[in-house]
C-alpha positions as CSV (number, residue, x, y, z in Angstrom):
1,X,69.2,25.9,20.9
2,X,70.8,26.4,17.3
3,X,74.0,24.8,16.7
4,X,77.1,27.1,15.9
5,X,78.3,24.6,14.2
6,X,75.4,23.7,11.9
7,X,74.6,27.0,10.8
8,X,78.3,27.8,10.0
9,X,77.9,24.9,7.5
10,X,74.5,26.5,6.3
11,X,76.4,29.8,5.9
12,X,79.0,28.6,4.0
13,X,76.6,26.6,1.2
14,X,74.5,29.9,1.0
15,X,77.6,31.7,-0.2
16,X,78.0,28.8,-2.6
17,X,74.1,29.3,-4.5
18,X,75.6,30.6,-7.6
19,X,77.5,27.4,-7.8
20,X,75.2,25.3,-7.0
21,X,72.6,27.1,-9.5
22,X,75.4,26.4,-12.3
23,X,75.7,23.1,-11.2
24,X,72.0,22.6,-11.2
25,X,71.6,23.4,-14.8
26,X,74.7,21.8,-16.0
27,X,73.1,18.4,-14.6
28,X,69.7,19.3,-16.4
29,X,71.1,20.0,-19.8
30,X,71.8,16.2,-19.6
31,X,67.7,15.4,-19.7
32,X,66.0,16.7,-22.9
33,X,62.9,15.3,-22.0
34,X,62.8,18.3,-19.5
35,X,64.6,20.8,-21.8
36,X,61.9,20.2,-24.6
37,X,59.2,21.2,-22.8
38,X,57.9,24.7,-23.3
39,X,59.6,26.1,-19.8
40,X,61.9,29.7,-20.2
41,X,65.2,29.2,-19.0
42,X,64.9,32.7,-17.0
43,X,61.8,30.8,-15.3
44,X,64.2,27.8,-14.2
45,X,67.3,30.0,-13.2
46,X,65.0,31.8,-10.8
47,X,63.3,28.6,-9.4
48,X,66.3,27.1,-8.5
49,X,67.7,30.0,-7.2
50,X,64.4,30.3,-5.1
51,X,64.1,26.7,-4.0
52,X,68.6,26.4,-3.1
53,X,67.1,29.3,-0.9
54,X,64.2,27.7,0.9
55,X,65.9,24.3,1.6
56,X,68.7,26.2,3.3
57,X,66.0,28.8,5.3
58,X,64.2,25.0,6.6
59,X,67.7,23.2,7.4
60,X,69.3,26.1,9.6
61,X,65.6,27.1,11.5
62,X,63.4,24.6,13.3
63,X,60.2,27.0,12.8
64,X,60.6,28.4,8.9
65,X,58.5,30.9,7.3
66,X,55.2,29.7,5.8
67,X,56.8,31.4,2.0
68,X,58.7,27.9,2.2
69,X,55.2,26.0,1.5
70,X,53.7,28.6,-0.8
71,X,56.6,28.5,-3.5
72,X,56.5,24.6,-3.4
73,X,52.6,24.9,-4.0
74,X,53.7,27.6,-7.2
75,X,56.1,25.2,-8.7
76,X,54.5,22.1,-8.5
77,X,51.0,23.7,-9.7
78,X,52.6,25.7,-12.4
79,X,55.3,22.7,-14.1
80,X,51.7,21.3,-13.9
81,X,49.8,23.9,-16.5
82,X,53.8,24.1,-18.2
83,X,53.0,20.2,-19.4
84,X,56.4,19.1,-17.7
85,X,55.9,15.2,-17.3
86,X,55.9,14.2,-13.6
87,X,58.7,12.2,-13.8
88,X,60.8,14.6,-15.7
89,X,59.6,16.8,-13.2
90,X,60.8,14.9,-10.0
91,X,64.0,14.2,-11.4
92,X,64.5,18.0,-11.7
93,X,63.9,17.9,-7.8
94,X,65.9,14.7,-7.4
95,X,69.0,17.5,-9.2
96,X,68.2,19.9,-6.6
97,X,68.7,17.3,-3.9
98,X,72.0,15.8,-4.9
99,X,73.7,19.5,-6.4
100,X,72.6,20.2,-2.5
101,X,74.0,17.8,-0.9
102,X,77.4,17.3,-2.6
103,X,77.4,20.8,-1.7
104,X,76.8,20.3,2.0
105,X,79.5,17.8,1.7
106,X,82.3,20.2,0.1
107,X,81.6,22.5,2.5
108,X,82.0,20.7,5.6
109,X,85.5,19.9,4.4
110,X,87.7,19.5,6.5
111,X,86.0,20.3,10.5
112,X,82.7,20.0,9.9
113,X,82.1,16.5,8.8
114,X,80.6,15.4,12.3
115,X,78.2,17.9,12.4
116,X,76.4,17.1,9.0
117,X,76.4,13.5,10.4
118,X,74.7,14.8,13.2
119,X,72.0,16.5,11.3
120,X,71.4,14.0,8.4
121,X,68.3,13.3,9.3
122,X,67.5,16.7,10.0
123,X,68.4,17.3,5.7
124,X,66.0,14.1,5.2
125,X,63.3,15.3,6.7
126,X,63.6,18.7,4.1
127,X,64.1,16.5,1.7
128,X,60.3,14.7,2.1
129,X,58.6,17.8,3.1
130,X,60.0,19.4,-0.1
131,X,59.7,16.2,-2.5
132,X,56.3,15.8,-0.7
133,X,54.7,19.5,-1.0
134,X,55.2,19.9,-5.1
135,X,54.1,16.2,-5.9
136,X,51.2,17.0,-3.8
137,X,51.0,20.7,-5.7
138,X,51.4,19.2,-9.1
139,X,49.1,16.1,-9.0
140,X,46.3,18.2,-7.8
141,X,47.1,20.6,-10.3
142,X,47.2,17.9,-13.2
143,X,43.7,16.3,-12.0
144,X,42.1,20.5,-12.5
145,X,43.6,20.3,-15.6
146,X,42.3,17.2,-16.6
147,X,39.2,17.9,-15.2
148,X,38.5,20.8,-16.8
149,X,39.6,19.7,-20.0
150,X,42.4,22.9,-19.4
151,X,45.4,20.6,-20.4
152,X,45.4,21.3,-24.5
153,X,45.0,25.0,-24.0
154,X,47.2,25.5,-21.3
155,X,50.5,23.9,-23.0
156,X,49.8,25.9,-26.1
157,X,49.6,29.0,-24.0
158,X,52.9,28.0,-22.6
159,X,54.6,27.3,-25.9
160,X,54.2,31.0,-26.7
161,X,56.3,31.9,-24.2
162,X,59.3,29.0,-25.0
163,X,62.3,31.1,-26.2
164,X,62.5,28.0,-28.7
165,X,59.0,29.2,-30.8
166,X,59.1,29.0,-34.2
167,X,56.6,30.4,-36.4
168,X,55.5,26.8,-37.4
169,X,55.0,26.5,-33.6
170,X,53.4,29.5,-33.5
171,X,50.9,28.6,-36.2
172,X,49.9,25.5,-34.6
173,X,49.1,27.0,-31.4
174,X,46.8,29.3,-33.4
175,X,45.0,26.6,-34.6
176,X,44.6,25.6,-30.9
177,X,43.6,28.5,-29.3
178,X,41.1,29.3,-32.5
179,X,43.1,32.6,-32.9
180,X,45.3,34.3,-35.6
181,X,49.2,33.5,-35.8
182,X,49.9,37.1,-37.9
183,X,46.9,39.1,-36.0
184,X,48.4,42.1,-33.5
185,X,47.7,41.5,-30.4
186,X,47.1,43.7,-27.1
187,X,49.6,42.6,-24.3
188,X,49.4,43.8,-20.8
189,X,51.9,42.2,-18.0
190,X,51.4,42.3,-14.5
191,X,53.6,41.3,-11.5
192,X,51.8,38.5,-9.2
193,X,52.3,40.8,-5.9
194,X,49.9,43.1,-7.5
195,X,46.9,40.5,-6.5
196,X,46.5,38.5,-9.1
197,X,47.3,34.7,-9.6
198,X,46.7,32.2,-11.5
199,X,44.1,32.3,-14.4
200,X,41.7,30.2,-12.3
201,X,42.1,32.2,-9.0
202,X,39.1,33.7,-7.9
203,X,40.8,37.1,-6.0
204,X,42.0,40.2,-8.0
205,X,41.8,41.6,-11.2
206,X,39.2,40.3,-13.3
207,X,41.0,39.0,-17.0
208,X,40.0,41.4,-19.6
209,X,37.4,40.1,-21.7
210,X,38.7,38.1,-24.6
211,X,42.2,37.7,-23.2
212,X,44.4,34.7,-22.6
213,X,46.8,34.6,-19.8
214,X,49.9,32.8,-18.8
215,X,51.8,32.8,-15.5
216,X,55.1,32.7,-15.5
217,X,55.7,32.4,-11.4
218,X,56.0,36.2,-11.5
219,X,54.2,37.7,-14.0
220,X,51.2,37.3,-15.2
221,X,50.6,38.3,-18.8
222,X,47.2,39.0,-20.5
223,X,47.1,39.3,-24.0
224,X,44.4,39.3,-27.1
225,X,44.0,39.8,-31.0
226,X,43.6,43.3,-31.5
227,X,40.2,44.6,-32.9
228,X,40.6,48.1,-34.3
229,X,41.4,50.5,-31.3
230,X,43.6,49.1,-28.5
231,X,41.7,49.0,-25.5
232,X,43.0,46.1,-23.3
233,X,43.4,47.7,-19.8
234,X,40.1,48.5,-20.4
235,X,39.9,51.4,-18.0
236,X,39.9,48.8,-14.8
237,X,41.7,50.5,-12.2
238,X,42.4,47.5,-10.7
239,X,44.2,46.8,-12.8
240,X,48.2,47.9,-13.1
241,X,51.1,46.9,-15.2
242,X,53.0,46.9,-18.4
243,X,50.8,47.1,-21.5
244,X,52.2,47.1,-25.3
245,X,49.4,48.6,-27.8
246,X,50.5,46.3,-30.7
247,X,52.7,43.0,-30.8
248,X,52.9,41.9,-34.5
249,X,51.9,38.2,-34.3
250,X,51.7,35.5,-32.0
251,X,55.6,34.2,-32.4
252,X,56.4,37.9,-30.8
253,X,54.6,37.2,-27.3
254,X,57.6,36.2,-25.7
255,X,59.8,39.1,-26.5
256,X,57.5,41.2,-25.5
257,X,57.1,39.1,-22.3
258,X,61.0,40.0,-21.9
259,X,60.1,43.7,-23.0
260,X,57.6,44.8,-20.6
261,X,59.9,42.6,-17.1
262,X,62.8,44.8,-18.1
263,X,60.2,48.1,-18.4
264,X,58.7,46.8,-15.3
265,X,62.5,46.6,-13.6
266,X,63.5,49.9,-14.8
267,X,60.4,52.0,-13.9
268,X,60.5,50.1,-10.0
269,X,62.5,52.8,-8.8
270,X,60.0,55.4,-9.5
271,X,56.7,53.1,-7.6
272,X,57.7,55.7,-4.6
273,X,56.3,58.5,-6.5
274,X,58.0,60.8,-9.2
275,X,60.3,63.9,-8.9
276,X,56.4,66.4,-8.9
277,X,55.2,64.3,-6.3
278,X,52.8,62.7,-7.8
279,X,52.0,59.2,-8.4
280,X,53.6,57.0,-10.9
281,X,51.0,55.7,-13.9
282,X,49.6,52.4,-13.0
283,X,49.8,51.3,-16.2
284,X,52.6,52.0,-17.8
285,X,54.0,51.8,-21.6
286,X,56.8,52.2,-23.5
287,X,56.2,56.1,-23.7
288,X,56.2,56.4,-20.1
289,X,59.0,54.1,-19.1
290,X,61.1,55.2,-22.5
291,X,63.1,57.6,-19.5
292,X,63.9,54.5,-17.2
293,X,64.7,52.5,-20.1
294,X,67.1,54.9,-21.1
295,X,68.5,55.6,-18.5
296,X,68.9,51.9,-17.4
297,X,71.3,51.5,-20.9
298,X,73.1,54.5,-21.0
299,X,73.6,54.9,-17.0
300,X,75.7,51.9,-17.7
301,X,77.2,52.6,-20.9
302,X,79.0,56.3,-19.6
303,X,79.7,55.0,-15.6
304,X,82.4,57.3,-14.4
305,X,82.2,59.6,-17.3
306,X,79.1,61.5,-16.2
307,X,81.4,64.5,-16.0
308,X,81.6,65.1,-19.7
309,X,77.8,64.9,-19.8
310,X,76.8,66.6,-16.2
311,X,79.5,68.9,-15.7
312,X,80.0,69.7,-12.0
313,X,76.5,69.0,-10.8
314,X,78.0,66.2,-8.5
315,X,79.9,68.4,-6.7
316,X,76.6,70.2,-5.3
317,X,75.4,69.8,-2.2
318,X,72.9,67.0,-1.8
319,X,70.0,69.2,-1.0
320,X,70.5,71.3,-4.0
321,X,70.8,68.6,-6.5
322,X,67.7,67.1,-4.9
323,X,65.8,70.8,-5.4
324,X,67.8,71.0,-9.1
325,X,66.9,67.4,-10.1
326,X,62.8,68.2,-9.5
327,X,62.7,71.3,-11.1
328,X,64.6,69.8,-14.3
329,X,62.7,66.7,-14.7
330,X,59.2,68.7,-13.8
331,X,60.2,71.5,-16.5
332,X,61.2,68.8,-18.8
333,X,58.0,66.9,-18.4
334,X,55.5,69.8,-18.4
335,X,57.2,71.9,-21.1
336,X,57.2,75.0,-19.6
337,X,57.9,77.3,-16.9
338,X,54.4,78.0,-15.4
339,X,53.7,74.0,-15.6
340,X,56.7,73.5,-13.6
341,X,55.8,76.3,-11.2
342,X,52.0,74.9,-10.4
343,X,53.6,71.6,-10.4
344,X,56.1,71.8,-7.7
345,X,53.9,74.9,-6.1
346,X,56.9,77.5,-7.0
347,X,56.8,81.0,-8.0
348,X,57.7,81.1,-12.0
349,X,61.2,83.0,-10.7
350,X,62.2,80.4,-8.2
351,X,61.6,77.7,-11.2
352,X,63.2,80.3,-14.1
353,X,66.4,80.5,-11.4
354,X,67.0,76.8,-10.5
355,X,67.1,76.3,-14.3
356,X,69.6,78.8,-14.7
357,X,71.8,77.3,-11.7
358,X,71.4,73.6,-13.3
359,X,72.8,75.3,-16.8
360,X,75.7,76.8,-14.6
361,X,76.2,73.7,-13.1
362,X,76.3,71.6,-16.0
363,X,76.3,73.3,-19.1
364,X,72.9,71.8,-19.8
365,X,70.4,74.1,-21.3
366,X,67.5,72.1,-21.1
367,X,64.9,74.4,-23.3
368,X,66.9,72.9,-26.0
369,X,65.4,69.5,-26.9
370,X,69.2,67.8,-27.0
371,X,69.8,69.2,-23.3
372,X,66.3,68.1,-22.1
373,X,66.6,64.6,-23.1
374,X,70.3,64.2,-22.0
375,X,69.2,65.8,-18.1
376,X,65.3,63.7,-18.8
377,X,68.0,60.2,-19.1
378,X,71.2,61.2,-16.7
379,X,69.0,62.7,-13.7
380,X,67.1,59.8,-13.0
């Protein structure tokens, strides 16, 4: 049986994680051995995030969920291919320990105290399964690497991606790789739920010929010089992502790295399907997720003053904005009436009608190209 008392400690460190988190990287900034190395500060925030998580999912349940073991397999395999020495690495676990447990402390301040004596060992025995699944993950990881002579590469790869590249850096990882610092390159990023792992993993998507890839925990992004005519996706339709036709130069990977997670964020919303039923692009680019982009920025930048831009169309009923919004967005994305009609399987008057009622609503008249993109931005 669970104790009450236990899991109100728990409950009360899990609404402390953003502490903790802050805590976490405030102890970290005070080793530069592990800042140096060429891991993205978004990649840490998240990991910690993730791992303050799991440690608290395996103290409050005595049968936790097998994602526990997976991420500590990830991390330790992946600070592996990074090049984070293995005792910088540990000590970045050791951080996670002690930011933990002086939390655990605080909160059981000032009734609670008997009941984290009573489970210390509980907290110890997390401790060595955690401590014990990514030095198991990364040691195996390190003797691939070295086995396969994979080491070299794989840290230049990673260097890319540090937000602290310079184009010195950048040149020297050229040299590495045997590849052009000022060439364009093809870049194509894809999510690691979408069945693809690692660059050694032997399920899903085959890499495009030519490419180099680096994982960042959640994405995994493909890239290669640029020979004449883009062509990376390659017409694979296993393939499904974020792809960017032209990065100038090597030192430019990792913004487009941040480019194509915050395309892949803003276009989520639409994986369901799109206003004219039918299914979202697998691949998508800037041209396609330029709408959810927009929208993203300037949803934020006029909250609570969609009235001056939308008129009264929040006042409609639900049912009729839903019926308004499909029509609009279809018309806008086909260009024309009879599109819009085979589209959404309307007669051309029902279509002409709904448009009219949107304008009345809103003052929009979206056969002007001002009107269009202002509806194409707000209605999504």
């Amino acid at each position: 049986m669970q104790n009450s008392g236990w899991q109100q400690l728990i409950a009360r460190v899990h609404a402390q994680i953003p502490q903790l988190l802050a805590d976490f990287l405030t102890e970290l900034e005070q080793h530069d051995d592990y800042r140096e190395h060429a891991v993205n500060s978004q990649d840490v925030e998240h990991t910690a995030t993730q791992a303050f998580e799991i440690f608290l999912e395996r103290l409050e349940t005595t049968d936790p969920l097998p994602h526990g073991a997976e991420f500590a397999d990830r991390l330790g395999r992946r600070r592996a291919r990074q090049g984070v020495p293995f005792a910088s690495f540990l000590e970045a676990v050791r951080i996670n320990f002690r930011v933990l447990w002086r939390a655990l402390e605080r909160a059981a301040q000032p009734d609670l105290l008997a009941v984290l004596v009573e489970n210390g060992e509980r907290v110890l025995a997390v401790v060595e399964w955690y401590a014990t699944e990514v030095q198991r993950a990364y040691l195996a990881e390190a003797e691939l690497l070295e086995r396969q002579h994979r080491s070299t590469r794989e840290r230049a790869i990673a260097r890319l991606f540090s937000e602290r590249l310079t184009a010195a850096d950048a040149a020297e990882v050229a040299a590495t790789l045997g590849v052009e610092s000022g060439a364009e390159y093809e870049f194509l990023a894809m999510h690691t739920g979408a069945g693809h792992g690692s660059e050694s993993a032997s399920s899903g998507p085959r890499p495009p010929a030519g490419s180099l890839a680096y994982d960042d925990g959640e994405h995994v992004f493909w890239f290669r010089q640029r020979r004449g005519q883009a062509t990376l996706p390659d017409g694979d339709p296993s393939l499904s992502g974020v792809y960017l036709a032209r990065v100038p130069g090597l030192a430019a990977l990792n913004r487009a790295a941040a480019l194509t997670k915050r395309i892949a964020v803003s276009v989520d919303g639409e994986a369901a399907g799109r206003a004219d039923g039918t299914a979202p692009p697998r691949i998508h680019t800037l041209v396609t997720a330029f709408g959810a982009l927009a929208s993203d920025a300037i949803g934020e930048a006029v909250a609570g003053f969609e009235y001056e831009l939308l008129g009264s169309f929040a006042e409609a009923p639900d049912d009729e904005r839903e019926r308004l919004t499909a029509t609009v967005r279809t018309f806008v994305e086909c260009g024309s009436v009879q599109r819009t009609s085979e589209a959404l399987f309307l007669h051309r008057n029902t279509v002409f009608n709904r448009l009219k009622q949107f304008e009345s609503l809103t003052g929009l008249d979206v056969t002007v190209p001002r009107d269009a993109v202002v509806a194409l931005v707000l209605l999504r």
